[in-house]
C-alpha positions as CSV (number, residue, x, y, z in Angstrom):
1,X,34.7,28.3,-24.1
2,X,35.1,30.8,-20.9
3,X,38.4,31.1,-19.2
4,X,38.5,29.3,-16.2
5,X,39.9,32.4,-14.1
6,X,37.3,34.6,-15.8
7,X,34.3,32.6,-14.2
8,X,36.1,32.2,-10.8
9,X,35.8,35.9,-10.9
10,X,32.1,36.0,-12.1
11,X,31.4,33.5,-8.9
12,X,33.0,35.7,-6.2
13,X,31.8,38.7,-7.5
14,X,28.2,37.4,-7.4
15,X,29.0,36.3,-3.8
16,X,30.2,39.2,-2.3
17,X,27.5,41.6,-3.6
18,X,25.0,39.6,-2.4
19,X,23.2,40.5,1.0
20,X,23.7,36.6,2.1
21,X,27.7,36.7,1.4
22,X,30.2,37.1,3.9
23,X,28.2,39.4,6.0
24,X,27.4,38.8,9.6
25,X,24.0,41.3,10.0
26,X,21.1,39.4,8.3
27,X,19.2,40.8,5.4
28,X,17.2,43.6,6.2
29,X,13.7,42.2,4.6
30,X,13.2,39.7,7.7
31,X,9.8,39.4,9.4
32,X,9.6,39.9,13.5
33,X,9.2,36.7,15.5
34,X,5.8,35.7,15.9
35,X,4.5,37.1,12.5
36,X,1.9,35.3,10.3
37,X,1.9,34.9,6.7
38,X,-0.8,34.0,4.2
39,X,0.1,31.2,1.1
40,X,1.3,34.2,-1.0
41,X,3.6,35.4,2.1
42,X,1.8,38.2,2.5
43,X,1.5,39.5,6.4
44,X,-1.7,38.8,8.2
45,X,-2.9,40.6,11.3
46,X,-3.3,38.6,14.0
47,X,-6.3,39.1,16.7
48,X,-4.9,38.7,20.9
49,X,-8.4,37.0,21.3
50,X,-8.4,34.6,24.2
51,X,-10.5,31.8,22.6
52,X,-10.1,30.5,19.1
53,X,-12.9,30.5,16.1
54,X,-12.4,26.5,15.6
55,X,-15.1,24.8,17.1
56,X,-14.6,20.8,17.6
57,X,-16.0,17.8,19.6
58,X,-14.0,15.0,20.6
59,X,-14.9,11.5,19.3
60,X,-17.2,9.4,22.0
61,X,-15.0,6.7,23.7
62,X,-15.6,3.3,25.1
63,X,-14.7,2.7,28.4
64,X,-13.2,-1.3,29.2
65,X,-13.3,-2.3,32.4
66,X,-10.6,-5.1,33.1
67,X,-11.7,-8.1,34.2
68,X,-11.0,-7.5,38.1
69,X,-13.2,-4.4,38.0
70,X,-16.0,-6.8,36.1
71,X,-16.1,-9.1,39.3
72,X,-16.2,-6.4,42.1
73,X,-19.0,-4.7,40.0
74,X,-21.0,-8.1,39.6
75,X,-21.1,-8.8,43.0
76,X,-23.4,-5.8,43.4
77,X,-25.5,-5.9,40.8
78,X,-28.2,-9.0,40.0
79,X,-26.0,-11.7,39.1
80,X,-25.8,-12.8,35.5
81,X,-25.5,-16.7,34.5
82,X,-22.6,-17.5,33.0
83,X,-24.2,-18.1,29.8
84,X,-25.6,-14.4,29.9
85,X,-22.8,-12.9,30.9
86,X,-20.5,-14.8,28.0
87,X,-23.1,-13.2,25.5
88,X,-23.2,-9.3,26.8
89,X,-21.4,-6.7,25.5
90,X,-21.9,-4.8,28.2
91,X,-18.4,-4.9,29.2
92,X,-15.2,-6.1,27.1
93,X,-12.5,-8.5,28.7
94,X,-9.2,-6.1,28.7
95,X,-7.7,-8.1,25.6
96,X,-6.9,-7.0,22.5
97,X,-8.7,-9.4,20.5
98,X,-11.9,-9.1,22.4
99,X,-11.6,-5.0,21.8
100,X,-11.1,-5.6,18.2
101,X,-14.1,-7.7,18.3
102,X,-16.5,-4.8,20.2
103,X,-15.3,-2.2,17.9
104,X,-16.3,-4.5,14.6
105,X,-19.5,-6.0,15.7
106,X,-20.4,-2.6,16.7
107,X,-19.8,-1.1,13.6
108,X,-21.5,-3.6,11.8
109,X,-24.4,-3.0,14.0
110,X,-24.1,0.9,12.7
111,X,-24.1,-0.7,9.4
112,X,-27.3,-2.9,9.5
113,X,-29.3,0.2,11.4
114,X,-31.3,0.5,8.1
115,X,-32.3,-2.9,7.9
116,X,-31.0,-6.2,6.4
117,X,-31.4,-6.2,2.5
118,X,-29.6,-7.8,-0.5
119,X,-26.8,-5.3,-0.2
120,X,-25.9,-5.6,3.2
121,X,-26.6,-9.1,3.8
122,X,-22.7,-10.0,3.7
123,X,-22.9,-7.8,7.2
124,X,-25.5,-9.5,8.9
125,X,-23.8,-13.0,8.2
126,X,-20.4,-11.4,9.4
127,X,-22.2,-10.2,12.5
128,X,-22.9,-13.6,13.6
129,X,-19.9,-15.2,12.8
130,X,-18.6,-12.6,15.3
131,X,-21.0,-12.9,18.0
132,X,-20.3,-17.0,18.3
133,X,-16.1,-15.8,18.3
134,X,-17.4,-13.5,21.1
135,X,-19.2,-15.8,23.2
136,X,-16.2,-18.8,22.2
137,X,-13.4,-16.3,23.5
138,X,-15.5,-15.3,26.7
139,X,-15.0,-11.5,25.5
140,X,-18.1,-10.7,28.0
141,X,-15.9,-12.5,31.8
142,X,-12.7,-12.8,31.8
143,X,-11.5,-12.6,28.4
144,X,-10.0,-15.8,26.1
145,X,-7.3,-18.3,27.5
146,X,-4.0,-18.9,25.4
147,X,-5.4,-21.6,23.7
148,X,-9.0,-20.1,22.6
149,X,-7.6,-17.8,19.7
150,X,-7.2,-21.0,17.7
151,X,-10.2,-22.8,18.8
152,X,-12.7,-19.8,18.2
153,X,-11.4,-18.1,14.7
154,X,-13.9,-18.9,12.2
155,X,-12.8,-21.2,9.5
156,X,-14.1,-20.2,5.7
């Protein structure tokens, strides 16, 4: 077994010979601010090129008008019946639930593009379980009352 005083001195010796001890300059092996390294921390030049080389497009958004917007804009064009304009999707009541709604029946839409078959029949019958909630909330005017959420969820 070591003597306790002999490993105190082992640890302190260590610590001032080190370039991180009790020395106020840093170590002389830093990089200069603003350098890039590689995964092996290697240097990499770096280019002052004004554009980058990552090319990108942003994702396509839906636009959804609220429901004030949807009556100015009515007026205008040939008036719907309410039965017509309960069905369209061509605008979306601002509510959450009836946004959810657009986004899924449109991507099961995307997902019956091919065709109905075995496979994807389960998507088809989903799609119109979702267009009577649609039509039940009033996702297409002014969006659902309080009530309505209970009413219009399909039962299984």
């Amino acid at each position: 077994m070591l003597h306790p005083n002999f490993c105190l001195t082992i640890c302190l010796a260590l610590v001032l010979t080190s370039p991180y001890g009790f020395s106020k300059e840093p170590p002389q092996d830093t990089l200069p601010l603003g350098s890039i390294l590689d995964d092996k921390g290697q240097p990499l030049s770096h280019s002052n090129k004004p554009h980058t080389d990552l090319q990108f497009s942003s994702p396509k958004t839906t636009r959804y008008r609220s429901s004030t917007q949807l009556k100015s804009n009515s007026k205008k064009l040939k008036a719907k019946s309410r039965k017509q304009q309960l069905a369209s999707r061509s605008s979306v009541a601002n509510n959450p639930s009836c946004r959810w709604l657009h986004n899924r029946m449109t991507s099961l839409e995307r997902q019956l593009q091919q065709g109905v078959n075995v496979r994807n029949l389960h998507y088809q019958q989903e799609l119109t379980v979702r267009q009577g909630e649609w039509e039940c909330m009033k996702c297409g005017a002014e969006g659902p009352a309080q009530a309505d959420h209970a009413n219009c969820q399909y039962r299984r």
